[in-house]
N, C-alpha and C positions, 0 to 999 in steps of 0.2 A: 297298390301292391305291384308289384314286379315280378313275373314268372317265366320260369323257362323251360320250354320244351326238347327235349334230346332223342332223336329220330323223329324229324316233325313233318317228313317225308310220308310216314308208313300210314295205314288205316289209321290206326290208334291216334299218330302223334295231329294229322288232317281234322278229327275228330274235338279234341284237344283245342286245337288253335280255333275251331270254330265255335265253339261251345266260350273260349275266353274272350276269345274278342269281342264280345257283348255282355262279357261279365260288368256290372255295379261296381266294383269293388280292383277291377285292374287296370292299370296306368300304361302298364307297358309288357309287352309280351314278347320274350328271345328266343328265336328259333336256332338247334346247333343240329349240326349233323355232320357226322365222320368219314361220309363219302359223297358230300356235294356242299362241301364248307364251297361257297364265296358267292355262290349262287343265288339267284334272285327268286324266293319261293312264291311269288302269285306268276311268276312267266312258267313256272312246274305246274301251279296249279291255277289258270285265270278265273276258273270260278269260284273262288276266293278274294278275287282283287276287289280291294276298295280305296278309301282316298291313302292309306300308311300300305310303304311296300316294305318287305322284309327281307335281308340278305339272310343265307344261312349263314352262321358262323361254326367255326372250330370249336371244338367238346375240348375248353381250358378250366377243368375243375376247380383249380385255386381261385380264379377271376368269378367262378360261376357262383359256388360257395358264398360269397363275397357281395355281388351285385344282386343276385336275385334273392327273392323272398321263401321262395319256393320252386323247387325243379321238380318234375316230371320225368320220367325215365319210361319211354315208350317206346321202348329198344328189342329185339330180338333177347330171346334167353341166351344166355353168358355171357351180356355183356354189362346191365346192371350191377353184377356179383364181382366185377372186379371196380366198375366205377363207383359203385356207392359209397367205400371204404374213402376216397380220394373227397368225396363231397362231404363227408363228418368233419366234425370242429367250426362249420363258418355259421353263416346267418341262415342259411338257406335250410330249410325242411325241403325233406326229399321224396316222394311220391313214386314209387316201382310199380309200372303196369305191366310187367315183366313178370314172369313166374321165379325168381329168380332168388328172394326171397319170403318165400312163401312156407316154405316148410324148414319146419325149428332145425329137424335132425338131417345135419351135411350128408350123412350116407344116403338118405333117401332119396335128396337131390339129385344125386351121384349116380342111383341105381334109374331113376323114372327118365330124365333128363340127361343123362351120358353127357355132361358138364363135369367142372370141376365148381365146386360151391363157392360159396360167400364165404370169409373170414365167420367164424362163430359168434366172435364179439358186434359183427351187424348183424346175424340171424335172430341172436338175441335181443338186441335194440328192436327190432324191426315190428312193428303193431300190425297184425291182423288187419286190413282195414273192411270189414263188413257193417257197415254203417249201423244196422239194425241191431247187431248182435252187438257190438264193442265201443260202444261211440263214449264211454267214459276215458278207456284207454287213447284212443286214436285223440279226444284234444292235449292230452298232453303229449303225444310223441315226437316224434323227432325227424325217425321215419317211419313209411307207411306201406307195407305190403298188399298192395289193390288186388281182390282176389281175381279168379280166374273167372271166365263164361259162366265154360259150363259149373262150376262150384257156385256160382252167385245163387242160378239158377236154383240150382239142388239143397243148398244150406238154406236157403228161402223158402223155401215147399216142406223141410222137414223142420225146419229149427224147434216152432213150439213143440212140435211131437215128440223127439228126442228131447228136449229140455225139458220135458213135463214129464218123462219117461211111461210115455204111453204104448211108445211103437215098441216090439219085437227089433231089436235089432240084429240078429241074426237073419231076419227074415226082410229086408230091404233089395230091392230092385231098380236100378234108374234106368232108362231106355230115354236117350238124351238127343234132340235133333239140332243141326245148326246150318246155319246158311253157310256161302262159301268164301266170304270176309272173315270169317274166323280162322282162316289158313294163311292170315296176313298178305302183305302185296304182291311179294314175290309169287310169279308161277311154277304151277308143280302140277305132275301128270296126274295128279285126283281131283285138281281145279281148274284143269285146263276145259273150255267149254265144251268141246265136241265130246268131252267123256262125260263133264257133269249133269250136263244139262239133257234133261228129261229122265235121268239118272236118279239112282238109288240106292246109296251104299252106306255098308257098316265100316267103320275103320278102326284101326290100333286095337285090335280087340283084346280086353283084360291086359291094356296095357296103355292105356291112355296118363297123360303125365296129370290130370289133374285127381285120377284114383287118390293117392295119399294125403292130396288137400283136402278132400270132404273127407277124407277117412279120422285126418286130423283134428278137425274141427267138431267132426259127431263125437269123439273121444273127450273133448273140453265140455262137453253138454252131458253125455254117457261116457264115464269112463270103463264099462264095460261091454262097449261099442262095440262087434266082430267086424271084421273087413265087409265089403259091400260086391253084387255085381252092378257093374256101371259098365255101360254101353253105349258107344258115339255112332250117330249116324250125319253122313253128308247130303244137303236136302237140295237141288237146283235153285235157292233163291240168294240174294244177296245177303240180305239179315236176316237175324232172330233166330232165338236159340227157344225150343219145347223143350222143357225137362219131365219127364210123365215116369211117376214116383209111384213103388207099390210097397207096402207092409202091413203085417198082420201086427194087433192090437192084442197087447196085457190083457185089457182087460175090455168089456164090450159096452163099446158107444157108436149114437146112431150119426147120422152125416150132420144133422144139426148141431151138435153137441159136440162137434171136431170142429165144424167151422165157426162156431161162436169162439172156442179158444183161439183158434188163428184172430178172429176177429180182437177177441181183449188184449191178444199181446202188441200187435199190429198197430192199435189204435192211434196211437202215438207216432205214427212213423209215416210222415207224408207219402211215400213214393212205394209203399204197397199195398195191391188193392187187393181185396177179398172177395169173393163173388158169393151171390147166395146160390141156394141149392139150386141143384139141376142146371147151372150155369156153367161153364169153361170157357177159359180167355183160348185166343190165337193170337200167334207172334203180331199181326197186325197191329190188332189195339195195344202193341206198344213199342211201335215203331219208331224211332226217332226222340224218344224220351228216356227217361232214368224212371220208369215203374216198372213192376216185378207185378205181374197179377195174377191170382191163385184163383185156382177151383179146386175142390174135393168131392169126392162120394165116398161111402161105408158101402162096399155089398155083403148083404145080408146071407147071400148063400155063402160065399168064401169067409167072412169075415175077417177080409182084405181092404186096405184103403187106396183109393187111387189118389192121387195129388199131381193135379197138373199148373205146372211154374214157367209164366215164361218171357223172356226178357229181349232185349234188341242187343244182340251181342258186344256191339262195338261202343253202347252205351251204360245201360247196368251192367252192363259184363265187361265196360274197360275204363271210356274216359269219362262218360257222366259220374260214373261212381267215383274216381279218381277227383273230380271237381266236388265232388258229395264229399268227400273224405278232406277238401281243402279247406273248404267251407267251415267244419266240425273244429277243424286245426286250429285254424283263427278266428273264432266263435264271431262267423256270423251266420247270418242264415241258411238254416239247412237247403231252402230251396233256391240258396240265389242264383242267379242263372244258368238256371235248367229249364229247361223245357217243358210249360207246364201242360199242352195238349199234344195227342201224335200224330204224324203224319196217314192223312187213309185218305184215296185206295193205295 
């Protein structure tokens, strides 16, 4: 297979190239980039250099279409939404790790993302790509909307509970933490070191763009879903994102009896783990891989659930899943080249 990468500069696209370039299953890998076309990408990045070097090339849609099997789009938001359209009709399946088409309805692009949208007719095409939740859709697509971080995080800590219609949904809470890789490469004065570091802050408050995507998705599960509060905090480390989840239950079950469901629905799905009682994962143990690892508890005086979800940002929350989702596309193995232990300390 033939794959091509577009912004292979950024976290995401770095990620990406490294994760394929040990893929089973790929022959050849194109890096394009729209403002360092001609360039030589292991002299940007030497530690990546091995015996194949790679020029960036020019983003030629018709040519890309055409040549690769599969492109990647691990581009800043606005810019997917107008290149995708240009990618439909050729050979190529197209992979958005872009927020870009993510959300069905244009005006809420419009209103979260202060963009102009995607044509309807790709909104529409575009498949959810949540492995766990959608994987019958996603092998036939076309294209594939890789969800976001923090959404990976969050739709993975609630799914069975909304889809079982056990949780209160008027009553849900996310209090969401992320390393400072999720602010992508470019510098900005909330990632800049002398502010972040030893640092603690909340940002985008009730106004985070990935609000409407889990909002979206609990609605396909509950469609009598109420909007949510969701809360981003920026944490001093480089990766991993905690999603730490609160609702109150229909009806009343104890912490066993919530995590055995997670357990049954899960069972099937390599790359999320379940913890048993009285256990909670940290971003560590899942460092550097494509796992989502879940704890939960019931307390018994609130008769509230905690749910804590939490994943390595730039991995299940961008390009592992991305390659998750390539995988599914062209039915081979769910876990082919992913990373099956994580990096610790």
């Amino acid at each position: 297979m033939i794959v091509g990468i577009v912004g292979a500069t950024g976290y995401g696209g770095i990620e990406l190239f490294r994760i394929l370039s040990t893929h089973p299953n790929i022959t050849k890998i194109q890096l394009y980039s729209s403002s360092q076309a001609g360039e030589d990408f292991e002299t940007i990045y030497p530690q990546l250099e091995t015996n194949e070097r790679h020029t960036l090339l020019a983003v030629k849609p018709e040519e890309m279409k055409e040549e690769c099997d599969v492109v990647f789009l691990a581009t800043p938001s606005g810019v997917s939404s107008k290149l995708t359209p240009d990618l439909r009709g050729g050979k190529a399946k197209v992979i958005d790790v872009s927020g870009d088409l993510r959300l069905k309805q244009p005006e809420d692009y419009r209103e979260w993302y202060k963009k102009d949208p995607a044509p309807t007719e790709v909104l529409d095409e575009a498949v959810y790509g949540l492995p766990e939740w959608n994987q019958e859709a996603i092998k036939k697509a076309d294209i594939i909307a890789n969800p976001g971080c923090y959404p990976t995080a969050t739709l993975l800590g609630l799914g069975p509970a909304i889809s079982g219609k056990l949780a209160k949904t008027d009553s849900i809470i996310v209090d969401a933490k992320s390393g400072v890789s999720g602010a992508g490469k470019n510098p900005n004065p909330l990632t800049h070191f002398a502010h972040a570091q030893e640092n603690f802050q909340i940002y985008k408050v009730n106004q985070h763009q990935h609000i409407p995507e889990v909002e979206q998705q609990l609605r396909v599960w509950d469609e009598s879903s109420e909007p949510i509060t969701f809360s981003t905090h920026l944490v001093p480390m480089t990766r991993g994102i905690m999603s730490t989840i609160y609702f109150s239950l229909k009806e009343e079950a104890n912490t066993e009896e919530l995590l055995q469901l997670y357990r049954d629905y899960y069972s099937d799905h390599p790359f999320v783990r379940v913890r048993e009682e009285g256990q909670f994962p940290c971003t560590k143990d899942v460092y550097h891989t494509n796992y989502c690892d879940i704890g939960l508890t019931v307390d018994r005086r609130t008769k509230r659930v905690t749910v804590v979800s939490v994943i390595d940002n730039l991995m299940k929350g961008a390009a592992s899943q991305a390659v998750q989702n390539m995988n599914l596309l062209f039915e081979l193995e769910e876990t082919a080249g992913l990373p099956e232990k994580p990096v610790y300390p």
